[in-house]
C-alpha positions as CSV (number, residue, x, y, z in Angstrom):
1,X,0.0,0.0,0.0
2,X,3.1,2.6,0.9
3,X,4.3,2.0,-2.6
4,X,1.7,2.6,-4.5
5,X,0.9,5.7,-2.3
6,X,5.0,6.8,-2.6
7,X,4.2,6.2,-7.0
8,X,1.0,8.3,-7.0
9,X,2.7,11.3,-5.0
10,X,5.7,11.0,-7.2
11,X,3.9,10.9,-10.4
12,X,1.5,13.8,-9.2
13,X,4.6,15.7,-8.7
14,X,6.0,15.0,-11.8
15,X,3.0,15.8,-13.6
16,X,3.0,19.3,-11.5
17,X,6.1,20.2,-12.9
18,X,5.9,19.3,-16.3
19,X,2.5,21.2,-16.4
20,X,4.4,24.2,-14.4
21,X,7.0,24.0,-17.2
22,X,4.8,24.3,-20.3
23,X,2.2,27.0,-18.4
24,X,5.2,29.3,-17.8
25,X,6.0,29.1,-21.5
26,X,2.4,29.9,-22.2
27,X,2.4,32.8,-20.0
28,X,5.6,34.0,-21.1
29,X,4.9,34.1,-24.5
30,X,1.9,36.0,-23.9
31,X,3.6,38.5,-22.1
32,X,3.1,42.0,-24.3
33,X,6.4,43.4,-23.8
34,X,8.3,40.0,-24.4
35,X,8.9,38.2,-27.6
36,X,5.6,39.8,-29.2
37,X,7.1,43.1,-29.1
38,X,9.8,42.4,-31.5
39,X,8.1,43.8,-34.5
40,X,8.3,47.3,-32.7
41,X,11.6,47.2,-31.3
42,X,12.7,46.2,-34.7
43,X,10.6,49.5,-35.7
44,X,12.4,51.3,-33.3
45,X,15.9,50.0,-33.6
46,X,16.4,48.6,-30.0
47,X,17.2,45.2,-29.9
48,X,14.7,42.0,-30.0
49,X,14.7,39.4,-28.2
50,X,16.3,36.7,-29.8
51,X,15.0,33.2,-30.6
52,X,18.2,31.6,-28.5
53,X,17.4,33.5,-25.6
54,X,15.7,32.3,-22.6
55,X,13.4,34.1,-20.1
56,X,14.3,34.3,-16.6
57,X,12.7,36.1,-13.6
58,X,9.4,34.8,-15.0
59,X,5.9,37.0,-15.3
60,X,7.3,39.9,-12.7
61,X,5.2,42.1,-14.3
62,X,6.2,45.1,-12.9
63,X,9.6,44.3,-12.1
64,X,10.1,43.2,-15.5
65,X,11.5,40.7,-17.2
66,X,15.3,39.0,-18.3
67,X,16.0,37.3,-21.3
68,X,19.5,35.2,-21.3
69,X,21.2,33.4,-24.1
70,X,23.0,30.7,-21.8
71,X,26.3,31.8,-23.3
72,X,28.6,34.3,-21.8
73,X,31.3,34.9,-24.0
74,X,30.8,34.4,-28.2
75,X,32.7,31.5,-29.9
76,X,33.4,33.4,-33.3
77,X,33.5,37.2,-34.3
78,X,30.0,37.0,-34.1
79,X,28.4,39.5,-31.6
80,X,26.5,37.7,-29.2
81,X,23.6,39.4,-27.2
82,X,24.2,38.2,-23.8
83,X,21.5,39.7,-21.9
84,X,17.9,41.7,-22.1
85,X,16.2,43.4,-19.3
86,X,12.4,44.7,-20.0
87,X,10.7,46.8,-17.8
88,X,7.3,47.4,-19.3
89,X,5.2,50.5,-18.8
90,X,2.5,48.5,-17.0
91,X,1.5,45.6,-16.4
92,X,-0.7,45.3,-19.7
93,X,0.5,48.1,-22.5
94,X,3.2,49.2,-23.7
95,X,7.2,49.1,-23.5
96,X,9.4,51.1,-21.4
97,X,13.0,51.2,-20.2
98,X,14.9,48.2,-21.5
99,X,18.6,47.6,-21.1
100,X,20.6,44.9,-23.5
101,X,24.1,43.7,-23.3
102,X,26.4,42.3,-26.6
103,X,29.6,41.1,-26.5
104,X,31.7,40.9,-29.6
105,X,35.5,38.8,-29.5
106,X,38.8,41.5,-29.9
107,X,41.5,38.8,-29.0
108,X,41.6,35.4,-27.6
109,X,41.5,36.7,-24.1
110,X,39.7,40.0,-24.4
111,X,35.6,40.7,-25.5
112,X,34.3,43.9,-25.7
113,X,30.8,44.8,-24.1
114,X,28.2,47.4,-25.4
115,X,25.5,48.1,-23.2
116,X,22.6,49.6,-24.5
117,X,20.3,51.7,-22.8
118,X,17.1,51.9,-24.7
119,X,13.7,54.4,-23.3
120,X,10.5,54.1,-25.5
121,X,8.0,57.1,-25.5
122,X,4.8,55.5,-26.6
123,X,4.9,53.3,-29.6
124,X,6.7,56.3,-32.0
125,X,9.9,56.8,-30.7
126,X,13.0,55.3,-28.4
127,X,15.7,57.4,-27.3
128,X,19.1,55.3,-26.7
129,X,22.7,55.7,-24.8
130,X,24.9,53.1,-24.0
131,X,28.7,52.0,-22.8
132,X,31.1,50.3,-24.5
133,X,33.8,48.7,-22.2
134,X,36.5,45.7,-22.4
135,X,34.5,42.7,-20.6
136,X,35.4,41.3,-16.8
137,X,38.5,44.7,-17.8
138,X,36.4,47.7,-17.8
139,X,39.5,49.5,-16.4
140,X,40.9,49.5,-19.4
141,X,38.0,51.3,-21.6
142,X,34.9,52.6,-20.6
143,X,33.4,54.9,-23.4
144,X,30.0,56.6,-22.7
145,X,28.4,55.9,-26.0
146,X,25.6,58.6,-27.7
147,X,22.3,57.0,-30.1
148,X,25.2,58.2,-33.1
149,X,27.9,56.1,-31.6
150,X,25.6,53.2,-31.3
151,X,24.8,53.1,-34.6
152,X,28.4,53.3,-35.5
153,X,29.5,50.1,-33.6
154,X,25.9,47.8,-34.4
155,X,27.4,48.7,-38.0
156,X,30.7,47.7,-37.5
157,X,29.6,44.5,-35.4
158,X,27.1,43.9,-38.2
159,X,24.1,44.5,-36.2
160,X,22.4,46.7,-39.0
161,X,19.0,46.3,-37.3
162,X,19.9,48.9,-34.7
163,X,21.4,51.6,-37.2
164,X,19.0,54.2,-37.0
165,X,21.1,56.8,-39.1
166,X,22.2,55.2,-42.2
């Protein structure tokens, strides 16, 4: 009788997390300020959430949200967009202040980080700022970066989808 009692509990639990699982997903790709927002960040040229990336810190609606890829450091010269912090406007419309981190190989020891800083005023327009500094070494550069200056480095990293000015 204890084992079957031990196999029910067990399989109730597992069937609580596996429905936990897939109902977070749900709820997270719901969210209006997550992955549904792309089309206008693209608009805006601020940067998406990208199909590798993960959310963490799941449905804190007014606390926002973080999107990880799992990596830390990029394999190739390929940028890689490490990080994305949303904090929406409320809990149901509109996006706010978001804050996104990319990191792009210089030498076999040293990455660069830009850090963009990215304020949306309604659905029309997003002002931007951002740092660019040498990652885990951000004694040795730290530039303040302007929405110009932006533009110039997602060009040269080939992130075109953030040059506003072309």
């Amino acid at each position: 009788m204890k084992k079957y009692i031990l196999r029910g509990i067990l399989l109730l639990f597992i069937t609580y997390l596996i429905f936990d699982f897939f109902y977070n997903r749900h709820r997270i790709s719901n969210l209006h300020y997550g992955v549904k927002a792309n089309d206008l960040r693209g608009r805006l040229h601020i940067p998406i959430i990208d199909d590798y990336m993960k959310a963490k810190n799941k449905y804190n609606a007014f606390f926002g949200n973080r999107w990880e890829s799992g990596k830390d450091l990029p394999k190739d010269q390929e940028p890689l967009h490490v990080w994305k912090n949303v904090t929406p406007l409320t809990d149901t419309t509109g996006l706010y202040d978001e804050m996104d981190a990319y990191r792009k190989k210089f030498n076999d020891t040293l990455y660069f980080q830009m850090n963009i800083y990215s304020k949306v005023q309604g659905d029309t327009q997003a002002t931007r700022h951002g740092k660019l500094f040498f990652y885990n070494y951000n004694k040795l550069l730290h530039i303040d970066l302007t929405d110009i200056q932006i533009d110039s480095v997602s060009k040269s990293w080939g992130l075109k989808y953030l040059v506003r000015w072309r």
